[in-house]
N, C-alpha and C positions, 0 to 999 in steps of 0.2 A: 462498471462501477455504479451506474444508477440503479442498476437491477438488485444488486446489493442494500444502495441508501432505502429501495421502496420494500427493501424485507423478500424479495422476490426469488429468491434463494435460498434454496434451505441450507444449514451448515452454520459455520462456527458465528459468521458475522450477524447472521437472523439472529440464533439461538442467543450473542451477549449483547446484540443490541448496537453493534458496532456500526457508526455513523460518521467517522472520520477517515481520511486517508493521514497518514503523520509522518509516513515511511516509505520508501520503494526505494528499487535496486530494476535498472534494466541491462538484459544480458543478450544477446543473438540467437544463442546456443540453449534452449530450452534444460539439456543435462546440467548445465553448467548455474542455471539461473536453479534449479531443483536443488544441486548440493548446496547452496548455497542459502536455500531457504531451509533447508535443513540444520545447516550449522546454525544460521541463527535461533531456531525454537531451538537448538540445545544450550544455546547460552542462556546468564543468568537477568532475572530480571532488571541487575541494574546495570549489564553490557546492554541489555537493548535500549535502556532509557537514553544509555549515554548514544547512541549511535542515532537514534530519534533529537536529541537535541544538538549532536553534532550539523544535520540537516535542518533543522525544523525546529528552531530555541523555544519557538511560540505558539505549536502545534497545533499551527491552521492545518485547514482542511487543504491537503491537494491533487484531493478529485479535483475539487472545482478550477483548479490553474491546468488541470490535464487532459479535464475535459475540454475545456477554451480551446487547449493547445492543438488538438485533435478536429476540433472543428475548422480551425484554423487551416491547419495541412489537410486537411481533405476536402477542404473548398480552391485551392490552387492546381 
């Protein structure tokens, strides 16, 4: 995720400038987490808003709560 906030990536997040996390879905099963990020870019712009505010009313950032999180579990 950092490699993304510093632009260190080339692709969609460089290209619009994108600096938040607002959203995620975690899945075991790589197939599983792929059809499902697929259904979502065919939904409509305001099924994703509503699925972003269902999580997230206030659309902090949460790299920064997944980062911690992560540091967290791999220091025990």
């Amino acid at each position: 995720m950092q490699k993304h906030k510093q632009k260190l990536v080339d692709g969609f997040t460089k290209r619009y400038n994108i600096t938040r996390l607002v959203y995620f879905e975690e899945f075991r099963d790589i197939r599983v987490a792929s059809a499902r990020e697929k259904e979502i870019k065919g939904c409509t712009r305001t099924k994703r808003v509503r699925l972003i505010l269902a999580m997230n009313p206030n659309w902090n950032d949460l790299a920064e709560d997944r980062v911690g999180r992560n540091l967290r579990l791999s220091s025990h």
